[in-house]
C-alpha positions as CSV (number, residue, x, y, z in Angstrom):
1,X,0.0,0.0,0.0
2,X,2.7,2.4,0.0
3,X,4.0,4.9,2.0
4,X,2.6,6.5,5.0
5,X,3.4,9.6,7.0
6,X,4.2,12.7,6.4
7,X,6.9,13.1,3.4
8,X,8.2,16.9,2.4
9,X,10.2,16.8,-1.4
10,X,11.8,20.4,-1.1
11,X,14.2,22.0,-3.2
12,X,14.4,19.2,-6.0
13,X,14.3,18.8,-9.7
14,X,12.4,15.6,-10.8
15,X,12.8,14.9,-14.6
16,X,10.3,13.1,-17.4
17,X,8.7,10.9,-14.8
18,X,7.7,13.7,-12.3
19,X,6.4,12.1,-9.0
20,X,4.9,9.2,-8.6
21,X,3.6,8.0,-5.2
22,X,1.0,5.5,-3.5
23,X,0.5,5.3,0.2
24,X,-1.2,7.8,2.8
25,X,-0.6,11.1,5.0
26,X,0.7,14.0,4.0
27,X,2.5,14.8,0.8
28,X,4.3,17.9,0.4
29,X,5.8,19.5,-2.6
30,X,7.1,22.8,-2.1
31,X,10.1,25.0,-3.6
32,X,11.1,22.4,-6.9
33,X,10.8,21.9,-10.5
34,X,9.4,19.2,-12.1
35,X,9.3,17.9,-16.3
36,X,6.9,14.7,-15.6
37,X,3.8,14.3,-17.8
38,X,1.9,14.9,-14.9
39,X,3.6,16.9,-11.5
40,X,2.3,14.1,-9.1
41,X,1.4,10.4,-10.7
42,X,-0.2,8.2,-8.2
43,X,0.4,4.7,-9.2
44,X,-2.3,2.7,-10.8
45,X,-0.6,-0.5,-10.9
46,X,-1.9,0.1,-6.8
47,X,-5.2,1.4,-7.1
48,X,-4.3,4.9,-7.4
49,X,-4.3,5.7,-3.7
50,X,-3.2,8.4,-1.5
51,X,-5.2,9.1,1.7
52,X,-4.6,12.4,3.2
53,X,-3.5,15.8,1.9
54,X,-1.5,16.8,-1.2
55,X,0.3,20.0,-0.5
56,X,2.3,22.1,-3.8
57,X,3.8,25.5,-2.7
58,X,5.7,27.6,-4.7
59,X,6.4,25.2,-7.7
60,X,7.4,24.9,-11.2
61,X,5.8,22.2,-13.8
62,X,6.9,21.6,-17.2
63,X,4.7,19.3,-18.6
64,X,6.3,16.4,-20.8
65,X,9.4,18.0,-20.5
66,X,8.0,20.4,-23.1
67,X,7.0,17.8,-25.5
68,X,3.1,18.8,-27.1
69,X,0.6,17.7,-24.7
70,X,-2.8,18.5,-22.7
71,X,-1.4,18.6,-19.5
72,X,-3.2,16.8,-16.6
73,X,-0.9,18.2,-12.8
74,X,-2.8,14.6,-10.2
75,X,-2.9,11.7,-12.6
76,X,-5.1,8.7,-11.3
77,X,-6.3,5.7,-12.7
78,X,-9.5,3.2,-11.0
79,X,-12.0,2.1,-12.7
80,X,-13.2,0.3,-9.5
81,X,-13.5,-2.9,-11.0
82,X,-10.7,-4.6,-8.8
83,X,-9.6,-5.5,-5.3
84,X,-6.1,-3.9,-4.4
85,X,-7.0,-5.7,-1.0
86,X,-7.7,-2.1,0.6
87,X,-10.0,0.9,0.2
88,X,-8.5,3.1,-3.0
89,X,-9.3,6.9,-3.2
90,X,-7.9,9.9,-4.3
91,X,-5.8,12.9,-1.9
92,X,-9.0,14.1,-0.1
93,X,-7.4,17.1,-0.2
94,X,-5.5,19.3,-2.3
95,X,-4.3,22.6,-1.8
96,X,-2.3,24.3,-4.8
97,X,-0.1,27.8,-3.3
98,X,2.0,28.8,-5.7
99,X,2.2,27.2,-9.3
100,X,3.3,28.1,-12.3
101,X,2.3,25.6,-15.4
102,X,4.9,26.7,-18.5
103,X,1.9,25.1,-20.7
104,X,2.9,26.7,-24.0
105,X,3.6,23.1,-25.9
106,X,0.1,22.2,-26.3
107,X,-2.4,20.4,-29.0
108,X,-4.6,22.6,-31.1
109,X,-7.9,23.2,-29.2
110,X,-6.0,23.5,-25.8
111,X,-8.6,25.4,-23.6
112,X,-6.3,24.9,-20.7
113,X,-4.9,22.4,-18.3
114,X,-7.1,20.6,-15.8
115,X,-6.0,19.5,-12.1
116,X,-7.1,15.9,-12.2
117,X,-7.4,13.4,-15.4
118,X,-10.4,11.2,-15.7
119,X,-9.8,7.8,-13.3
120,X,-12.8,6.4,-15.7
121,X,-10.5,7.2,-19.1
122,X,-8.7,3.5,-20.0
123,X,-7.5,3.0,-23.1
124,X,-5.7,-0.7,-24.8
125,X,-3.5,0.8,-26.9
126,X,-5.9,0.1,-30.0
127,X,-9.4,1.3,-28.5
128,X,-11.5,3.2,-25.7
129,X,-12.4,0.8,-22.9
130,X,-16.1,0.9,-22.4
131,X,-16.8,0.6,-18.2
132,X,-19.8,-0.7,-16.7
133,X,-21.9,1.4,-14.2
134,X,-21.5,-1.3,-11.6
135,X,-18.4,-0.9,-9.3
136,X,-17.5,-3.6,-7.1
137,X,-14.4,-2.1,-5.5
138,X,-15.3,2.0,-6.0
139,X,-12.5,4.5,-6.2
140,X,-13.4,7.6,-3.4
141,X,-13.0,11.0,-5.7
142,X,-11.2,14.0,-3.9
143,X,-13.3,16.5,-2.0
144,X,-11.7,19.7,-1.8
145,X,-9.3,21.9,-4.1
146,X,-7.8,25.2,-2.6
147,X,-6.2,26.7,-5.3
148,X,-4.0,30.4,-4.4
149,X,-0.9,32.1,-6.9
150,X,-1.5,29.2,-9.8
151,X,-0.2,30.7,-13.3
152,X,-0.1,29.0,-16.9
153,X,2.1,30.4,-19.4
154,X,-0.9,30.0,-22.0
155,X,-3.3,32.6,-19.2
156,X,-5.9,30.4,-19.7
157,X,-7.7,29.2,-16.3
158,X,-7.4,25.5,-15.1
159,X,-10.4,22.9,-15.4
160,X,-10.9,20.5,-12.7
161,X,-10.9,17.7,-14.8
162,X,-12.3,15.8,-18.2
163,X,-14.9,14.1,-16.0
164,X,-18.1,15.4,-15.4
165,X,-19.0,13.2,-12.0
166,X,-15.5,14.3,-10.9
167,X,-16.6,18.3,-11.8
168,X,-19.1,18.0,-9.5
169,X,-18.6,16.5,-6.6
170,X,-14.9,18.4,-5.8
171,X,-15.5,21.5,-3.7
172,X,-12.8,24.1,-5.5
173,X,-12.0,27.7,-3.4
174,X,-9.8,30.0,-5.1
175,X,-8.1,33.2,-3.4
């Protein structure tokens, strides 16, 4: 299941893989610079999990490492159809203080970068993966998004994320 406590990464560069994590607690990433396709990845060869707080202060992301892409900063992955052998859920939390997203290498149609990507979004390699409504094992969505001093390169204003349950149940405060 991962980690658990309270782990600080401060004052680090972290190249094309960004961070990837799995556990519980709290996570804080404060004062670095990261080139991952996401800024934080949390494992979904284990469920996706982190319960407890994810912290980002005063950051920089490049997505991809500046390769072209529609960037995605808390990448999870649970379509609820499997037993990790514990409960699976995003960070309950997340507070965002101090962010800025160089998002200038993007697809046509950008509209701008979203916090989370879709946990329902699974893909083969060749086609979409259609999910069924019924989840045995479901995946708990986060509940709250503080977002203060976020900027994107590009100036346009984050989306929570491509999924439309997700949307609406995540209580986002901005100031």
């Amino acid at each position: 299941m991962g980690v658990s406590g309270t782990y600080v990464i401060r004052r680090s560069t972290l190249g094309h893989m960004g961070l990837n994590a799995i556990g519980r607690g709290r996570l804080i990433l404060e004062d670095s610079t990261l080139y991952g396709n996401a800024l934080i990845s949390f494992r979904s060869d284990y469920g996706s999990t982190w319960e407890g707080q994810v912290e980002i202060r005063n950051c920089r992301w490049i997505p991809a490492c500046g390769e072209e892409r529609q960037p995605h900063m808390i990448n999870v992955a649970n379509d609820g159809m499997h037993d990790f052998g514990y409960p699976c859920s995003m960070p309950e939390e997340v507070t965002v203080d101090g962010l800025f997203v160089d998002d200038t290498s993007t697809p046509d149609g950008y509209e701008g970068m979203y916090y989370f990507t879709d946990p329902d979004n699974f893909y083969d390699g060749v086609n979409d993966i259609s999910l069924s409504q019924e989840r045995p094992f479901p995946y708990t969505p986060c509940r709250k998004l503080s977002v203060r001093g976020l900027e994107t390169a590009s100036g346009l204003k984050p989306r929570i994320s491509p999924n439309e349950e997700l949307n609406a149940g995540v209580a986002q405060k901005e100031g």
